[in-house]
DRENLUMDREN-759675 format. One record per residue (C-alpha): residue number from 0; residue in one letter; chain; x, y, z. Coordinates in steps of 0.5 Angstrom, whole numbers, always signed. Layout:
% residues N
NODE  seq  type  mol     c1     c2     c3
NODE  NUM     A    A      X      Y      Z
...
% end
This chain:
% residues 356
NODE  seq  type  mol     c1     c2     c3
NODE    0     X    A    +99   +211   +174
NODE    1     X    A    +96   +205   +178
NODE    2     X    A    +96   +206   +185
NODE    3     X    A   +102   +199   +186
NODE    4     X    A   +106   +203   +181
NODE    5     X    A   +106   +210   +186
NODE    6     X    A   +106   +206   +192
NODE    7     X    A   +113   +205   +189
NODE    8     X    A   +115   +211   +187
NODE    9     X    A   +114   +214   +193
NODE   10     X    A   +117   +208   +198
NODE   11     X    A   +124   +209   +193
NODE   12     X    A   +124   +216   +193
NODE   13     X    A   +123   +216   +202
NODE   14     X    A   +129   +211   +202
NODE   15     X    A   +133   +216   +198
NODE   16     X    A   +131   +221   +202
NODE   17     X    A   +133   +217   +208
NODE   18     X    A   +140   +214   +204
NODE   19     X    A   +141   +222   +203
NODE   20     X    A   +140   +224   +209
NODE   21     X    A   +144   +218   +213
NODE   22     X    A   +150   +221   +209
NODE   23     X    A   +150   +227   +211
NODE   24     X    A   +149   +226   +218
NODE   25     X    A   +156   +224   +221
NODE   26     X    A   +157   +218   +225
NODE   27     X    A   +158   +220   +232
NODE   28     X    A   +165   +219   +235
NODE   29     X    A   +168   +213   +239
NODE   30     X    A   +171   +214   +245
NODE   31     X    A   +172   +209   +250
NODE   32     X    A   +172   +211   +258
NODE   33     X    A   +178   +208   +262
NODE   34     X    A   +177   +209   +269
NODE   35     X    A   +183   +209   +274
NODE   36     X    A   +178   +211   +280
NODE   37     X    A   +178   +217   +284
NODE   38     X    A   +174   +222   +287
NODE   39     X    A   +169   +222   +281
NODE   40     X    A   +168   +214   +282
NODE   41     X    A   +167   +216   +289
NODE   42     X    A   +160   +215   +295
NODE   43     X    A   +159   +219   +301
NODE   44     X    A   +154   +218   +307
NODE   45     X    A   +150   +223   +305
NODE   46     X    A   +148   +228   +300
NODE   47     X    A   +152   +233   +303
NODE   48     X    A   +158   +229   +304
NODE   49     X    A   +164   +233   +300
NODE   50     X    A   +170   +230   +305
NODE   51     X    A   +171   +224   +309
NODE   52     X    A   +167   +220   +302
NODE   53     X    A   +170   +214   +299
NODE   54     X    A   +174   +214   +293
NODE   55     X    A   +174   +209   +287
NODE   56     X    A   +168   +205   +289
NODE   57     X    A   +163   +206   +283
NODE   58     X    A   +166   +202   +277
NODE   59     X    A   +165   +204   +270
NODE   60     X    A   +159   +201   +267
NODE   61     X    A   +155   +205   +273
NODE   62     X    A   +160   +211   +271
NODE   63     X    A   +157   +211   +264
NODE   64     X    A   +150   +209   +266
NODE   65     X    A   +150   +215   +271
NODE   66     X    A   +150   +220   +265
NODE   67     X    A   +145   +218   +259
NODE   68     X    A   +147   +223   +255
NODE   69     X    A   +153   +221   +253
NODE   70     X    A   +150   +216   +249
NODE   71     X    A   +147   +223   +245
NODE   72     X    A   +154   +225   +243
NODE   73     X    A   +159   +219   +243
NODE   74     X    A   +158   +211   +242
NODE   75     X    A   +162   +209   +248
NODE   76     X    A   +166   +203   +252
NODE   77     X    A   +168   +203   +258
NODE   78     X    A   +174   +199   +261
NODE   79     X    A   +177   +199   +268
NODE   80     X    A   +184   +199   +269
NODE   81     X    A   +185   +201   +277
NODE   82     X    A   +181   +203   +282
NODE   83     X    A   +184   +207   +287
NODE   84     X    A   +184   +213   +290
NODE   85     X    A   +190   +217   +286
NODE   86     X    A   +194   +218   +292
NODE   87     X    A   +196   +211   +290
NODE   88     X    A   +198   +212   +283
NODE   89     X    A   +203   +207   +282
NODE   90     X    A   +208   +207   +276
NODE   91     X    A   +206   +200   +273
NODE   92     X    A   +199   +202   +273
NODE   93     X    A   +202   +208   +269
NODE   94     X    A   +206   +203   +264
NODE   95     X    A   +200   +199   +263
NODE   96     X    A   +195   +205   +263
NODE   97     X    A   +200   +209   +257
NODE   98     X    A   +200   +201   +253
NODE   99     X    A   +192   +200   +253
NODE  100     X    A   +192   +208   +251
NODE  101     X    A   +197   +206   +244
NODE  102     X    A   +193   +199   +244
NODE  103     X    A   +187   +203   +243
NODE  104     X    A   +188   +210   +239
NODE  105     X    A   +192   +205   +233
NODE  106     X    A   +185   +203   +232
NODE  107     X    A   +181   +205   +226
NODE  108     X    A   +174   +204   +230
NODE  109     X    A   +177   +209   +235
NODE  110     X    A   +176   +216   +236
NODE  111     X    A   +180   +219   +243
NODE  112     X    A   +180   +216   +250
NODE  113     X    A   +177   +219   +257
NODE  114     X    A   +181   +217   +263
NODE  115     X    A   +177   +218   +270
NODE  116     X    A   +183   +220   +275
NODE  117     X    A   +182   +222   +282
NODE  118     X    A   +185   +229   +283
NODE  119     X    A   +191   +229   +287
NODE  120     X    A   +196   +226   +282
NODE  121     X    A   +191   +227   +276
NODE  122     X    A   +197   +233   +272
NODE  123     X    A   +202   +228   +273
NODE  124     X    A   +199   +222   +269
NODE  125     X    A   +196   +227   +263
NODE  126     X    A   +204   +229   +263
NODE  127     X    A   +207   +222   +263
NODE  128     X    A   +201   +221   +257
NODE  129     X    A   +202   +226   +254
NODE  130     X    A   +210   +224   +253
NODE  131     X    A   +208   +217   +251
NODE  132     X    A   +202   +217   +247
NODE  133     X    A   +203   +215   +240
NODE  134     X    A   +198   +218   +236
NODE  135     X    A   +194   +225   +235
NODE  136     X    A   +187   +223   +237
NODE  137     X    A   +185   +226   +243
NODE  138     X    A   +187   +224   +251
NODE  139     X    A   +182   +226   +257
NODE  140     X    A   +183   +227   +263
NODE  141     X    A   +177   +228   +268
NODE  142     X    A   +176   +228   +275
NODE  143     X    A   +171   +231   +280
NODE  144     X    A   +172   +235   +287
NODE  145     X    A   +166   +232   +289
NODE  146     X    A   +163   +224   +290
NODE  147     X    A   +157   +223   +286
NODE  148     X    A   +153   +222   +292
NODE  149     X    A   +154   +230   +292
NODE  150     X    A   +150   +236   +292
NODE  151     X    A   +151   +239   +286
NODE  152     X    A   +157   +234   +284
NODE  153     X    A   +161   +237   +279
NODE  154     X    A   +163   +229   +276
NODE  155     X    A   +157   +228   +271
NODE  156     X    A   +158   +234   +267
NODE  157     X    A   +166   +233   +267
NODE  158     X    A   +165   +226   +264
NODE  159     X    A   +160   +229   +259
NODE  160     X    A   +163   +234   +256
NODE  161     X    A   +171   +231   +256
NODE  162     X    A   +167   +226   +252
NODE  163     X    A   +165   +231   +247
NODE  164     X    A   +173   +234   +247
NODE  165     X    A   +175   +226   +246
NODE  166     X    A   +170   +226   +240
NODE  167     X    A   +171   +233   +238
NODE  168     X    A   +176   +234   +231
NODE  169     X    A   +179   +239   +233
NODE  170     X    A   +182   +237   +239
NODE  171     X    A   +187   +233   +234
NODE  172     X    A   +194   +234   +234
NODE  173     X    A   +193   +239   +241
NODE  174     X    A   +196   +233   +246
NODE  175     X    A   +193   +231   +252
NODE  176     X    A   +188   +234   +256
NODE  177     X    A   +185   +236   +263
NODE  178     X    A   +178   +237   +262
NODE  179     X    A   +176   +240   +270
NODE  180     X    A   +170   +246   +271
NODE  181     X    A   +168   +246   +264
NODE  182     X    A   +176   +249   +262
NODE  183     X    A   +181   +245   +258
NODE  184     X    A   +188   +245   +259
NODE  185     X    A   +195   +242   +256
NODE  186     X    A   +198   +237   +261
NODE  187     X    A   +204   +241   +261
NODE  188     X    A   +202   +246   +264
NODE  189     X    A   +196   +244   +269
NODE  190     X    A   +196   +243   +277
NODE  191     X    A   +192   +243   +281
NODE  192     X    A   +192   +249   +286
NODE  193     X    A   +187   +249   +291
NODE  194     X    A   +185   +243   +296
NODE  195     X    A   +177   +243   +295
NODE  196     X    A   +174   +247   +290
NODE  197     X    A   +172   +244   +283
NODE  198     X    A   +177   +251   +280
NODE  199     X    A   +182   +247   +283
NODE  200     X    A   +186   +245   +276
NODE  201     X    A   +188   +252   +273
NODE  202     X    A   +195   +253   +268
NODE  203     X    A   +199   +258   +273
NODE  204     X    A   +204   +260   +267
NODE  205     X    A   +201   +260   +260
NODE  206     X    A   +193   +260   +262
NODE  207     X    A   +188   +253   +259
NODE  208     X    A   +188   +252   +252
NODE  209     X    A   +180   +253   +251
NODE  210     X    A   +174   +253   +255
NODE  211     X    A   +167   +251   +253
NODE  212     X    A   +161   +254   +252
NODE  213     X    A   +155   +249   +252
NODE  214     X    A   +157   +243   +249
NODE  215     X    A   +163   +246   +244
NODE  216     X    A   +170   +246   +246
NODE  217     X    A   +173   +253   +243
NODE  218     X    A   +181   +254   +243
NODE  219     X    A   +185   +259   +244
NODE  220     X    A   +192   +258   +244
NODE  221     X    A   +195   +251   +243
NODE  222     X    A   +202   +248   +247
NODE  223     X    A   +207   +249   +243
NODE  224     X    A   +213   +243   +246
NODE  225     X    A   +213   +237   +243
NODE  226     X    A   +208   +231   +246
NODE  227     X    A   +205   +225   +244
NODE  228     X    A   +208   +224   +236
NODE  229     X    A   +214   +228   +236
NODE  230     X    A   +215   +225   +243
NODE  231     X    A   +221   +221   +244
NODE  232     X    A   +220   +217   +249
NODE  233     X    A   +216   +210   +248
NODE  234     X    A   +214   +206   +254
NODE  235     X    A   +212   +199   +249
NODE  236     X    A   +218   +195   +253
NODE  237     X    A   +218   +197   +259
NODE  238     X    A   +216   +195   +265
NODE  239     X    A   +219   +199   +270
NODE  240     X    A   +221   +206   +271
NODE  241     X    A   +228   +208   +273
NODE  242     X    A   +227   +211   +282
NODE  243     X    A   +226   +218   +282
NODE  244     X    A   +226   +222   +289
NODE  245     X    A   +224   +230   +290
NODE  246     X    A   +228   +233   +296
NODE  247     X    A   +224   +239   +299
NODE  248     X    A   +228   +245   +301
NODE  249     X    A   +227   +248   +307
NODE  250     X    A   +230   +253   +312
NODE  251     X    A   +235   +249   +316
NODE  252     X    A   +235   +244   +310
NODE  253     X    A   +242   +239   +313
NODE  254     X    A   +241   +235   +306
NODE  255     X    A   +239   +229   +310
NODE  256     X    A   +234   +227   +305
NODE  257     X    A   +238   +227   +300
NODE  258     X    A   +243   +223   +303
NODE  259     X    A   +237   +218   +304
NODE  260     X    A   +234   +218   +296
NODE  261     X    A   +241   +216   +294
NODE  262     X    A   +241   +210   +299
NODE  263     X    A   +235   +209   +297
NODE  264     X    A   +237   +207   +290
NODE  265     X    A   +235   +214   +286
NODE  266     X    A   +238   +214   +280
NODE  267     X    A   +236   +222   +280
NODE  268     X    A   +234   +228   +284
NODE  269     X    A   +229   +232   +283
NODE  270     X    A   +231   +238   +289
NODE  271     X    A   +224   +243   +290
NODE  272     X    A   +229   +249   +292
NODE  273     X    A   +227   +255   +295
NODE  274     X    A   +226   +261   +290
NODE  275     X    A   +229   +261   +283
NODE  276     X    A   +231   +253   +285
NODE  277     X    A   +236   +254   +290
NODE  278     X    A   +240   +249   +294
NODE  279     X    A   +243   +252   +301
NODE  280     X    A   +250   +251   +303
NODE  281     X    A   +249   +246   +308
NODE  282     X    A   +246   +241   +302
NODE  283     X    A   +252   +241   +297
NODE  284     X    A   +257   +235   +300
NODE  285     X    A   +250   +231   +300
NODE  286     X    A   +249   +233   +293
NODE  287     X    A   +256   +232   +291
NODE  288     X    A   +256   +226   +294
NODE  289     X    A   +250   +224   +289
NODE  290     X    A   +253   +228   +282
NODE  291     X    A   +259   +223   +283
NODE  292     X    A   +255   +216   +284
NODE  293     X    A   +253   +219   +277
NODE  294     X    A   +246   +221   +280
NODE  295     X    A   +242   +226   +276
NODE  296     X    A   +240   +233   +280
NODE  297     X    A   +234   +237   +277
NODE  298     X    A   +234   +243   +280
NODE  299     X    A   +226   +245   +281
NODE  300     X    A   +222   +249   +285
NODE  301     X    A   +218   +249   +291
NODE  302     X    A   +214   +255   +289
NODE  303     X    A   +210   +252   +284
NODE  304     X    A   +211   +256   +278
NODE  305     X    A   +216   +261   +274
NODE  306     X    A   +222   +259   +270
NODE  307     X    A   +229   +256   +273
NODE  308     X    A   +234   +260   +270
NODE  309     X    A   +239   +255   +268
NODE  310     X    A   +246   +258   +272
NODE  311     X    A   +242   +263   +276
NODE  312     X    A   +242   +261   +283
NODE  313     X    A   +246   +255   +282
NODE  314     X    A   +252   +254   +277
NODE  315     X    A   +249   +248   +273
NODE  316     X    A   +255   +248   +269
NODE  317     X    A   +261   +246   +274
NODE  318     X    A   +255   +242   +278
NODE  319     X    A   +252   +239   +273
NODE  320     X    A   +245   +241   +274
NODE  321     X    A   +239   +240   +270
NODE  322     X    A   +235   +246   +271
NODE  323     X    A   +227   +244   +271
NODE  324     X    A   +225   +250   +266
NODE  325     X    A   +218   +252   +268
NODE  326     X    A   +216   +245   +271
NODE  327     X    A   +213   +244   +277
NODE  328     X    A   +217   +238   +282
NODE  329     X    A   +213   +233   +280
NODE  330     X    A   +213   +234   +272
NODE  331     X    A   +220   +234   +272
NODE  332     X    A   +220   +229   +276
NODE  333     X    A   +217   +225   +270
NODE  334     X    A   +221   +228   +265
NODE  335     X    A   +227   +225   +269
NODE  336     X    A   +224   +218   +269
NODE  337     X    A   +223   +218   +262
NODE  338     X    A   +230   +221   +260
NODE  339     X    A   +233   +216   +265
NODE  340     X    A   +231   +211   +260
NODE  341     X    A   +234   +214   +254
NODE  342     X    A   +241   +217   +256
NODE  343     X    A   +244   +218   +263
NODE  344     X    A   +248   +224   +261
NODE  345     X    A   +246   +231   +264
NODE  346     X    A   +247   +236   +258
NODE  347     X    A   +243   +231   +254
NODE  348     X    A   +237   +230   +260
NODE  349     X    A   +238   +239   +259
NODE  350     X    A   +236   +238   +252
NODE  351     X    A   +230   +235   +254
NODE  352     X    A   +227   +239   +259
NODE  353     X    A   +227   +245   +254
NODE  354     X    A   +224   +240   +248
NODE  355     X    A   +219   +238   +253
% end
């Protein structure tokens, strides 16, 4: 055998080598960053500033560039959709941030989503998400509780692994995700707990869904009310979101505020009741006044987690009262606003909010 003739065996036998090994390396997972703003894309004056910095300064390319090694586990794109602290957050910012989601995840070439989101308002954007999203590909949520500029920041390592969950396919078909402090949780049952820790998000009820240990997502239980494609709710011709007020209760509460939303044009109250969602005495003919101008009343709680028994500390029935399940004043509000574009009857909206 000639030497040519080896020369050519041998670069066959290395290109089939490579072709063998190429098919059995899987491709890495696309996920695309939408970037809102927020404390991860924040700076402060010195590396020891954690309060006092400002928010939503760093735009996305950079964001991605900051942390190289997500190249090492995704192939990435980046888009800004906002860029403001989440305190800000606006319903048409939440309506076009759900649209370019559906518009993305449709696409064969994509993976999941990561959303970079300032904290405070943070588990209201995931809930809305994960009633309006139309696909089983994974939806991250991430922030951080300290500016980039920070010692210690906890952004970096947040991005990196919410891109590893988006990419990950065990991650499908679970809903929308909160990814803080190496912890996964359900959009449903997150909040945020504490003003200044980075283990500020925790799931009160029902606990996270999974954690990671290195770079792998490991689950534990799963969110068993409907999201996403068993969702009902459908944002594709919206572009607004019926007005809905929370009216905190508190000792000497005369109703006032109720009175107020309902001047205001709400067309439901979420009332954030003491206890097992209770409405003082004093509150009744402002909240009659509104149940007859067709007003949506939700009965919630200002304690922060437990159920509202339905005809508990209130008669639901002879009022017409929403009873707000085990969702928190903000996340039933959401639930609300979406109801409300579907059906303006209360035994209709009940139904959802024991669904969802």
């Amino acid at each position: 055998m000639t030497k040519r003739i080896l020369g050519i065996i041998i670069a066959l036998f290395l290109v089939l080598q490579a072709a063998a090994f190429a098919a059995e390396t899987p491709a890495k997972p696309h996920v695309v960053i939408l970037a809102t703003g927020g404390t991860i894309a924040g700076a402060g004056v010195t590396s020891t500033t954690t309060v006092g910095y400002t928010a939503a300064v760093t735009p996305v390319d950079k964001l991605i560039a900051n942390v190289p090694e997500l190249a090492k586990v995704a192939t990435i794109s980046g888009e800004q959709v906002s860029q403001i602290a989440s305190e800000s957050m606006t319903m048409e910012i939440w309506l076009k941030l759900a649209k370019r989601v559906n518009q993305l995840l449709a696409r064969d070439d994509v993976n999941g989503v990561v959303i970079t989101h300032g904290t405070d308002t943070l588990e209201e954007t995931a809930y809305f998400l994960n009633l309006v999203v139309k696909s089983d590909k994974p939806v991250v949520l991430v922030g951080s509780m300290r500016p980039g500029t920070a010692m210690s920041a906890d952004g970096p390592l947040n991005l990196y692994r919410s891109v590893i969950l988006a990419g990950a396919r065990e991650a499908a078909g679970k809903g929308v995700f909160v990814m803080m402090n190496d912890t996964i949780h359900g959009a449903r049952d997150v909040t945020k707990t504490i003003t200044d820790r980075v283990d500020t998000f925790r799931s009160p009820e029902v606990g996270a869904l999974g954690v990671f240990t290195g770079d792998r997502p490991v689950f534990y239980r799963q969110a068993l009310r409907k999201h996403t494609v068993d969702s009902e709710f459908d944002v594709t011709g919206l572009a607004t979101l019926p007005r809905v007020d929370i009216v905190y209760h508190y000792a000497g509460n005369q109703g006032t505020m109720i009175d107020a939303a309902v001047a205001a044009g709400a067309k439901g109250i979420v009332h954030a009741g003491t206890g097992n969602g209770s409405i003082a005495k004093a509150e009744y003919p402002a909240v009659e006044n509104a149940l007859k101008q067709g007003i949506i009343v939700v009965r919630s709680s200002r304690v922060g987690s437990g159920i509202i028994a339905r005809n508990g500390e209130a008669d639901d029935d002879k009022y017409g009262f929403v009873a707000a399940d085990s969702l928190n004043p903000q996340k039933a509000r959401i639930l609300l606003m979406l109801a409300l574009t579907k059906t303006n009857d209360a035994k209709e909206i009940q139904r959802m909010f024991w669904t969802y």
